[in-house]
C-alpha positions in Angstrom: 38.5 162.7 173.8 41.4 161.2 175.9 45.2 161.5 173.9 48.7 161.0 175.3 50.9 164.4 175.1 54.4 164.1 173.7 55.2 163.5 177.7 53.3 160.8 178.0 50.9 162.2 179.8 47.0 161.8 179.4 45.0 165.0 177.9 41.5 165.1 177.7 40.1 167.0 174.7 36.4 168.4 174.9 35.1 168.4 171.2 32.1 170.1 170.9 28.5 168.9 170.2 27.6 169.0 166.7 25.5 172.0 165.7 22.2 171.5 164.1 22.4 174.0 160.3 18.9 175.7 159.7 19.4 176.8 157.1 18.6 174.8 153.4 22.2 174.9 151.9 23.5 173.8 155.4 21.0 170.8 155.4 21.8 170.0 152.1 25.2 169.5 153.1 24.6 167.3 156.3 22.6 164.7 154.2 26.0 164.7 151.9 28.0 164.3 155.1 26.0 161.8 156.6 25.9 159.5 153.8 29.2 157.3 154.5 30.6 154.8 151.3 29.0 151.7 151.2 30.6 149.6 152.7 33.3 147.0 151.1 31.5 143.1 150.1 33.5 140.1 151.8 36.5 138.8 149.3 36.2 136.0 147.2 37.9 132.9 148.5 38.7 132.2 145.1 39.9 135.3 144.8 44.4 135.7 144.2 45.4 137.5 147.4 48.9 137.9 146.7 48.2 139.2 143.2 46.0 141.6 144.3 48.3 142.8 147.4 51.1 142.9 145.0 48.9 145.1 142.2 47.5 146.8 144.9 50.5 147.4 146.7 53.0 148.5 143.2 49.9 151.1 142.3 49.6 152.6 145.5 53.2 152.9 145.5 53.7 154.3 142.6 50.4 156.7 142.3 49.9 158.1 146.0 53.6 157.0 147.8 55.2 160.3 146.4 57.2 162.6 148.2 57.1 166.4 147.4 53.4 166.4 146.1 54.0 164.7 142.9 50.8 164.5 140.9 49.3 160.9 139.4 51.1 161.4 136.2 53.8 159.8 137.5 52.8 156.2 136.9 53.2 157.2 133.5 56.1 159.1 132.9 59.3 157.6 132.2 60.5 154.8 134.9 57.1 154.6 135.7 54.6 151.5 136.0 53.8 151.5 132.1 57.6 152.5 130.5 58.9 150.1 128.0 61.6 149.1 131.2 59.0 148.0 133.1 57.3 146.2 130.3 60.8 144.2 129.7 60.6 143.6 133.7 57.9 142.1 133.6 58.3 139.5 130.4 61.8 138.4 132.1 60.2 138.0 135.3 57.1 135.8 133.7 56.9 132.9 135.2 55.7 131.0 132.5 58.6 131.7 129.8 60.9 130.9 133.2 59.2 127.7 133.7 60.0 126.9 129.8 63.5 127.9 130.0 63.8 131.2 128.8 65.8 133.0 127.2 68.8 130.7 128.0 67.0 127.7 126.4 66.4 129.9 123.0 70.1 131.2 123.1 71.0 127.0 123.6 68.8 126.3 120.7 70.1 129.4 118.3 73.6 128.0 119.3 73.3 124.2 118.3 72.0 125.3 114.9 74.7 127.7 114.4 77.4 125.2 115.1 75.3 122.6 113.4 75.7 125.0 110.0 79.5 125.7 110.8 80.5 122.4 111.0 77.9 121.0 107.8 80.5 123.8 106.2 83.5 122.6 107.0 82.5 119.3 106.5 81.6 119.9 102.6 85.1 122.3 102.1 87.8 119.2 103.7 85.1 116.9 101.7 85.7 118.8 98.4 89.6 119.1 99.1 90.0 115.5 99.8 88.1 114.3 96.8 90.1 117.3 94.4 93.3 115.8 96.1 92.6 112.1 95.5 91.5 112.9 91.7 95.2 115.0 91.2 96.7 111.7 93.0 95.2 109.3 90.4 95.8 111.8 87.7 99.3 112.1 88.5 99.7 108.2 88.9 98.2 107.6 85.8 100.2 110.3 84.2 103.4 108.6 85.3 102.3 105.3 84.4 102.2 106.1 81.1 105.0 108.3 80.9 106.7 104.9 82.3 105.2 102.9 79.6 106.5 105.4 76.9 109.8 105.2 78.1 109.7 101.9 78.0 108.0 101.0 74.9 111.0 104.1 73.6 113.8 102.5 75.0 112.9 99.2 73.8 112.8 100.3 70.4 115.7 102.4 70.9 118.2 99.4 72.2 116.4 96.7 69.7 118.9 94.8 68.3 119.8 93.5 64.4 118.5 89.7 65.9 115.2 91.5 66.6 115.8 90.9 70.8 114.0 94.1 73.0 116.1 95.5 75.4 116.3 94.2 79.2 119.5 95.9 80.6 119.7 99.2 83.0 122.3 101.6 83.2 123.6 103.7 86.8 123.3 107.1 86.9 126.9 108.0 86.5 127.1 105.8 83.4 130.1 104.7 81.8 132.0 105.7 84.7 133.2 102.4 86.6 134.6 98.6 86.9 133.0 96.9 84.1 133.2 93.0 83.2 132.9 92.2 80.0 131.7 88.7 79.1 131.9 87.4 75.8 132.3 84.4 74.0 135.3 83.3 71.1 133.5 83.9 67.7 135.7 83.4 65.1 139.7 82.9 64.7 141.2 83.6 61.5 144.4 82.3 60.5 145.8 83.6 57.4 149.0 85.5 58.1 150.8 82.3 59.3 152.1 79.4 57.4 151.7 77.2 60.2 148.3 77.4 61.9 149.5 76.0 65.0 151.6 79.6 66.0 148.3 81.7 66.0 145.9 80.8 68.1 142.8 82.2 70.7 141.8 81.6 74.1 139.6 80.1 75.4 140.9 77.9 72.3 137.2 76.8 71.7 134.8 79.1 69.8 130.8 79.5 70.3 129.8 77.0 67.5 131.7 74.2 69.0 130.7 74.8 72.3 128.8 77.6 74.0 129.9 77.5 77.4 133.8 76.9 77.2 133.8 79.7 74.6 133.0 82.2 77.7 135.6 84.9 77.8 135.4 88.1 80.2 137.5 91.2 80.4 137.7 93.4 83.5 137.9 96.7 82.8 137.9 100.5 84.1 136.5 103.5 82.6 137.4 106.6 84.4 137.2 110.7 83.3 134.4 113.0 82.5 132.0 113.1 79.4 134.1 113.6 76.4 137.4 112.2 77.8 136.8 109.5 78.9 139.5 107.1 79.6 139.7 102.9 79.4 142.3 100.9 81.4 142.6 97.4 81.9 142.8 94.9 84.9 143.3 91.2 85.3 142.3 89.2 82.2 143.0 86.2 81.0 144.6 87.9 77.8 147.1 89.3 80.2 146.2 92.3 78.1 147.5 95.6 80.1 147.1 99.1 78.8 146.4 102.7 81.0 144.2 105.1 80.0 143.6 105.0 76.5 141.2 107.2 75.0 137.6 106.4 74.7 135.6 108.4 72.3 131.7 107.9 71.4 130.9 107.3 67.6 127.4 107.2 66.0 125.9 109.5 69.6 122.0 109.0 69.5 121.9 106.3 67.0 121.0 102.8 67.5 124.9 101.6 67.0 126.1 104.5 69.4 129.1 102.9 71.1 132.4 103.9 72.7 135.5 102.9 70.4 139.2 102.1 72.0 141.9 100.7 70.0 146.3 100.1 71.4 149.1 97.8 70.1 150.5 95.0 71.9 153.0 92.1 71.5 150.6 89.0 71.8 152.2 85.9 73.2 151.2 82.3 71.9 152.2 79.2 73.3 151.3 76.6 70.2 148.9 73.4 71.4 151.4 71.2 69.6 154.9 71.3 68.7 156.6 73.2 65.9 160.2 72.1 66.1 162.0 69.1 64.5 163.3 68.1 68.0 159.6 68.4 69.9 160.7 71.0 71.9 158.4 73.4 73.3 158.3 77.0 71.7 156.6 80.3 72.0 155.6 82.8 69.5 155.4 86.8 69.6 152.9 88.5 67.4 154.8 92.3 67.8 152.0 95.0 67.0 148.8 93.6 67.3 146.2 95.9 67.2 143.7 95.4 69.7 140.2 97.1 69.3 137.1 97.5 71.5 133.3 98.6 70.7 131.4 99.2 73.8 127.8 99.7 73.1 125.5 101.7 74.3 122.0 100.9 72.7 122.8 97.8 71.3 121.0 94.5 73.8 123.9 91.2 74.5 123.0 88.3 73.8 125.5 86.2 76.1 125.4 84.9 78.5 121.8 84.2 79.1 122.1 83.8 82.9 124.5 86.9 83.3 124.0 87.8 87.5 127.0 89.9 87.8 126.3 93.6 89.4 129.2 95.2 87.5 128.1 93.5 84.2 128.3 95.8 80.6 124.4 96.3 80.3 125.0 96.4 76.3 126.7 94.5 73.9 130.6 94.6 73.2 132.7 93.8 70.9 136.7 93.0 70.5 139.1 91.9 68.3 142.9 91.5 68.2 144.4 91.7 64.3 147.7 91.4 62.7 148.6 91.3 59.2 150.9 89.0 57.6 154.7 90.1 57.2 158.2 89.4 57.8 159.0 88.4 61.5 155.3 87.5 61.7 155.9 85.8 63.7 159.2 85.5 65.8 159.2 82.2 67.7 161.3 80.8 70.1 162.5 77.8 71.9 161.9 77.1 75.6 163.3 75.2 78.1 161.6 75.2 81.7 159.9 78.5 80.4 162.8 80.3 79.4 163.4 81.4 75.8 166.4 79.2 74.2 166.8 80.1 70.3 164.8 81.1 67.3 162.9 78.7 65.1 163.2 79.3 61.6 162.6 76.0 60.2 158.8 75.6 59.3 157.8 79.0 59.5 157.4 81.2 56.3 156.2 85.1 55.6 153.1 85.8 54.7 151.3 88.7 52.4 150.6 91.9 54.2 147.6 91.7 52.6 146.9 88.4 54.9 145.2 89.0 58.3 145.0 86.7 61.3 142.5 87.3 63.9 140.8 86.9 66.9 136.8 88.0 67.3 134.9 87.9 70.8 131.4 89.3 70.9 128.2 89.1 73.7 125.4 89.0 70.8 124.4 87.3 68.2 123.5 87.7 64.3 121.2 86.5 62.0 
């Protein structure tokens, strides 16, 4: 037999002839010899070649590919070809869960129904809130609606007057505070403490009965201070009535005729409609201590006028009066010329009682 040396070199070995065995055991063991494996049958063209190789290849590998004379057991010892790791290989790597999707599609899938139950959740808690919150809205708006209509039915009993009118009229917060106008009509006028008729007399010189919108009469007034002193003063008006801060206490407080009371002297002036000297000259007449007096409701509807706009109106009803008694000097009139007082008229005129009262009534309601 020819081999190459590690020079390179060609080196003929001589093997030698084989040698006949005589005896039985010998020949016994050249029949074993000389029978060779059978030999292996052509592969399958159906047959998976890269399967096999692969099978083939991973079990040769693992069973006879060994360094250091390790023994078959290692296919099965641990990170061998049967260990649970390679078992978990081998399910990841299948090609048919890969061609499904995998792992990635079941995680997808595990996903959308979580957030599918997360937001069917929230959906039923903001669905619950929103329908709690609408049914405390409608409770509340009912509540108030009929805490309005109590206070309204209340107040319109409360400010019912004797005439059987409901009340209509609104008050501002800081109530009585402010400018107030007073409109009222002449009522009555009462002429007893005079002997002559003509000297007493009461604008607007026409009273309700005889005609309803000439007896229209307003006062402007002011009510300043705090709860319990409060204070009345008086502006323009046709009465040239002035007085400063008179005292205006509450009377009857939480009955139906509550009301805010005021009450001054004053020296009313009359100029008589006619003449009441011999000579027809024209004359003027002082009332001295008149007692003016003033109710200013606060329960109590008006009446009048019916088409009151103003936005610094008195929301309830009113009433004033000036009064004198009858007496000496009741009263002292005068003669004018060109407005200016000339001399005393004493003809015609004569005292009355004290007991006699003249009068002047203006109201905003009416009685039955």
């Amino acid at each position: 037999m020819k081999l190459f040396n590690q020079k390179g070199s060609l080196r003929e070995i001589i093997v030698p002839a084989e040698k006949k065995i005589s005896t039985p055991a010998g020949q016994r063991l050249s029949t074993i010899m000389d029978h060779r494996a059978p030999p292996i049958p052509p592969r399958s063209i159906l047959r998976n070649n890269k399967n096999l190789n692969d099978i083939e290849e991973s079990s040769t590998s693992s069973v006879l590919g060994s360094k250091g004379g390790q023994s078959y057991s290692t296919a099965w010892s641990e990170g061998g070809l049967f260990s649970k790791d390679a078992k978990l290989d081998a399910l990841r790597n299948n090609r048919h869960i890969a061609k499904r999707g995998g792992w990635g599609r079941l995680l997808l899938i595990v996903a959308i129904i979580v957030a599918a139950i997360i937001a069917l959740a929230l959906g039923l808690v903001f669905g619950l809130q929103k329908t709690k919150s609408n049914n405390s809205n409608n409770s509340s708006s009912s509540s108030s609606s009929a805490a309005d209509s109590s206070n309204n039915d209340q107040s319109n009993g409360s400010t019912r007057t004797s005439s059987g009118s409901s009340s209509t009229s609104t008050a501002s917060a800081d109530f009585p505070l402010g400018t107030y106008s007073f409109s009222t009509f002449l009522d009555t006028v009462t002429t007893e403490c005079v002997s002559n008729e003509d000297t007493w007399n009461c604008y607007p010189y026409v009273i309700y009965n005889s005609n309803k919108q000439k007896a229209l009469t307003t006062f402007n007034w002011v009510i300043t201070g705090s709860k319990g002193d409060y204070k009345i003063s008086s502006t323009d008006n046709p009465l040239s009535l002035e007085f400063d801060e008179v005292d205006l206490p509450l009377y009857s407080e939480g009955q139906d005729s509550e009301r805010y009371h005021f009450q001054f002297t004053m020296d009313k002036k009359v100029v008589p409609q006619t003449s009441i000297t011999d000579d027809g000259s024209s004359a003027v007449c002082y009332f001295n201590s008149t007692t003016f007096t003033g109710y200013l409701y606060t329960k109590m509807e008006k009446d009048y006028p019916t088409d009151d706009d103003s936005s610094n109106a008195w929301p309830y009803a009113v009433r004033a009066e000036q009064t004198i008694g009858g007496g000496d000097d009741v009263p002292n009139c005068y003669k004018t010329v060109n407005g200016r007082i000339t001399e005393q008229i004493t003809s015609n005129i004569t005292a009355m009682g004290a007991s006699t009262l003249c009068s002047c009534m203006y109201r905003n309601y009416l009685t039955k």
